[in-house]
C-alpha positions in Angstrom: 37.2 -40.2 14.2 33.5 -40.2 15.2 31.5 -38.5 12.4 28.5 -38.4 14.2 29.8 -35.5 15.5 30.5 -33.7 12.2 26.9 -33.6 11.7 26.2 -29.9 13.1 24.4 -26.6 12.6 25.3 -23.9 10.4 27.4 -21.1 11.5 24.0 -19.0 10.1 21.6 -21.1 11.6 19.8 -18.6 14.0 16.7 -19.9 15.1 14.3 -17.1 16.5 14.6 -13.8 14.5 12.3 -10.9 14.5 12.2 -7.5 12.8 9.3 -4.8 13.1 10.0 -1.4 11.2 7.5 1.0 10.1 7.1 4.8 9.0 5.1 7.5 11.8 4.1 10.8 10.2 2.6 13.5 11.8 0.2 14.6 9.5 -2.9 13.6 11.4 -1.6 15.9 14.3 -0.9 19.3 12.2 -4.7 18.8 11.7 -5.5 19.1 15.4 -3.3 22.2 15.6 -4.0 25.6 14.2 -1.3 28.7 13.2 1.8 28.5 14.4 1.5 25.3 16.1 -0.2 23.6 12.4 3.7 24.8 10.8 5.2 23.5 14.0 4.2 19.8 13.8 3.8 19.4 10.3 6.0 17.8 8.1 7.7 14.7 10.6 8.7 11.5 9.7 9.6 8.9 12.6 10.9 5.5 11.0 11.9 2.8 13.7 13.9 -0.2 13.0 13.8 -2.4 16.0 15.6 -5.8 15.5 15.9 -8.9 17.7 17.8 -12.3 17.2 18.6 -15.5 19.2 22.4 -16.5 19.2 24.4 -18.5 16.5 26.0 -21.3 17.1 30.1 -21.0 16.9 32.3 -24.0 17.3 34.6 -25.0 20.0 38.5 -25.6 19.7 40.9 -27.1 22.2 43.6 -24.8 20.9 46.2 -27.2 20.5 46.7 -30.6 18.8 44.4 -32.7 20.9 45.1 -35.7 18.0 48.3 -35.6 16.9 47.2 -35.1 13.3 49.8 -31.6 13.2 46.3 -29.6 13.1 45.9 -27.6 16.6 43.7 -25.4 15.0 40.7 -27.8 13.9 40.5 -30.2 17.5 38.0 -29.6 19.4 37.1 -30.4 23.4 36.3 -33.3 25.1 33.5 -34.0 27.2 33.9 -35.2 30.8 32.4 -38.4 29.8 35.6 -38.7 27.2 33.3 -38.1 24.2 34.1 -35.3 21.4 32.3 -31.9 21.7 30.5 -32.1 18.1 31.0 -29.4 15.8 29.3 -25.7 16.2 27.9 -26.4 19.2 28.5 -23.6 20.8 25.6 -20.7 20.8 26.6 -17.6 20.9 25.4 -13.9 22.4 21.7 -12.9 21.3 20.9 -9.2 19.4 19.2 -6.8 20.4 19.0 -3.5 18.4 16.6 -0.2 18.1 17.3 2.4 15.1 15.7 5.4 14.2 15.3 8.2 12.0 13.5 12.0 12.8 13.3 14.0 9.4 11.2 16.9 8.5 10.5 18.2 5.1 10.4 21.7 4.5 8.2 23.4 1.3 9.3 26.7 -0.2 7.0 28.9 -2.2 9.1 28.0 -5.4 7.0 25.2 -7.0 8.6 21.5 -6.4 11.1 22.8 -4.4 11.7 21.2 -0.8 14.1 20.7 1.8 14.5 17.3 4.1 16.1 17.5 6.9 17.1 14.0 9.0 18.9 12.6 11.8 19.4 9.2 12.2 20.5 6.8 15.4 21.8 3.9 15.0 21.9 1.7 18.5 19.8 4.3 20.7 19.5 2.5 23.6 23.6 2.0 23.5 22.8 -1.7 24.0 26.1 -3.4 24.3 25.5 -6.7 21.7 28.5 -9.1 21.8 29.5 -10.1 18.5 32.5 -12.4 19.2 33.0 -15.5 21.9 36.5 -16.8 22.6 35.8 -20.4 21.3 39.5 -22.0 22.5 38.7 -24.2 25.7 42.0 -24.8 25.8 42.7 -28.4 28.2 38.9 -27.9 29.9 36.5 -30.2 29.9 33.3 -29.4 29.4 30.4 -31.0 31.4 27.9 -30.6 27.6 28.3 -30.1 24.3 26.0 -26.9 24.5 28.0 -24.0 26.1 27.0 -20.4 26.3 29.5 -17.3 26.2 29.0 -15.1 29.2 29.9 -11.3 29.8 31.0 -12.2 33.0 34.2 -13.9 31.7 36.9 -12.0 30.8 38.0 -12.1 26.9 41.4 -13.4 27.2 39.2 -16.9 29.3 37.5 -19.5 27.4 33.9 -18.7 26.6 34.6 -14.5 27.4 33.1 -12.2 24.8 35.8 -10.8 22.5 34.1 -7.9 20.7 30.5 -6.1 20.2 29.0 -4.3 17.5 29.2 -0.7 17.2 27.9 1.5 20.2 25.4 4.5 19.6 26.1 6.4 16.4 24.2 9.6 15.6 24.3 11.0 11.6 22.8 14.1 10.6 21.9 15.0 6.9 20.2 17.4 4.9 18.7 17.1 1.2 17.7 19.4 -1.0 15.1 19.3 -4.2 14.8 21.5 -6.8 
């Protein structure tokens, strides 16, 4: 057994990761405005999420029992020079995500009272972010130890993507305070 490569990343370890969010109101324009239009634009919330991360390493598996320890489900790859593909060396898909939420608060003449109305978007741009990467190489051997899954591969192949998250979802809400 060569332990040198046991020595690996983290399943979590995801090395670039960036998240800007903030909170747009529209105060500053109902100033601008006057009547109608003041009622019109007054009152909006815009709160973005936008979310960005580099891919995770997964490991590879041969997908049978390379060592003839009765364990197919823990041997990994070999390389084409005959050395063992370390553990998690594999990097998987990368993340890119934009949500949002559009609300508007409504006063009533009854003191305190107020009504919020929201929508929220979860995915808008319907990005398709691959969540899962078919790690059994099965026989193949692989030229390094770092491998990338490609959408260009179908799921049932070796390094195919086998699921995504979630695509666009839209939820509308209402709240009332009294």
């Amino acid at each position: 057994m060569d332990l040198r490569s046991e020595r690996s990343l983290s399943a979590l370890d995801e090395r670039h990761r960036l998240v800007v969010s903030g909170i747009l109101e529209s105060a500053g324009l109902s100033r601008l405005s006057s009547g109608a239009a003041q009622n019109l634009f007054a009152g909006w919330t815009l709160s973005p999420i936008i979310t960005w991360s580099s891919g995770r390493p997964f490991n590879l598996l041969a997908g049978y029992d390379a060592n003839g320890d009765s364990h197919a489900d823990t041997d990994r790859p070999t390389l084409v020079n005959g050395g063992p593909v370390g553990r998690n060396t594999g990097i998987g898909p990368s993340f890119m995500n934009v949500d949002a939420r559009l609300s508007r608060k409504l006063q009533f003449k009854e003191k305190g009272s107020s009504m919020e109305l929201m929508i929220e978007a979860f995915n808008v741009f319907n990005k398709v972010n691959y969540s899962g990467v078919n790690s059994v190489t099965g026989a193949m051997r692989l030229e390094s130890s770092r491998v990338r899954g490609s959408s260009r591969i179908a799921p049932n192949q070796p390094l195919g993507f086998t699921a995504s998250f979630p695509a666009r979802q839209l939820q509308i809400g209402g709240r009332f305070r009294f």
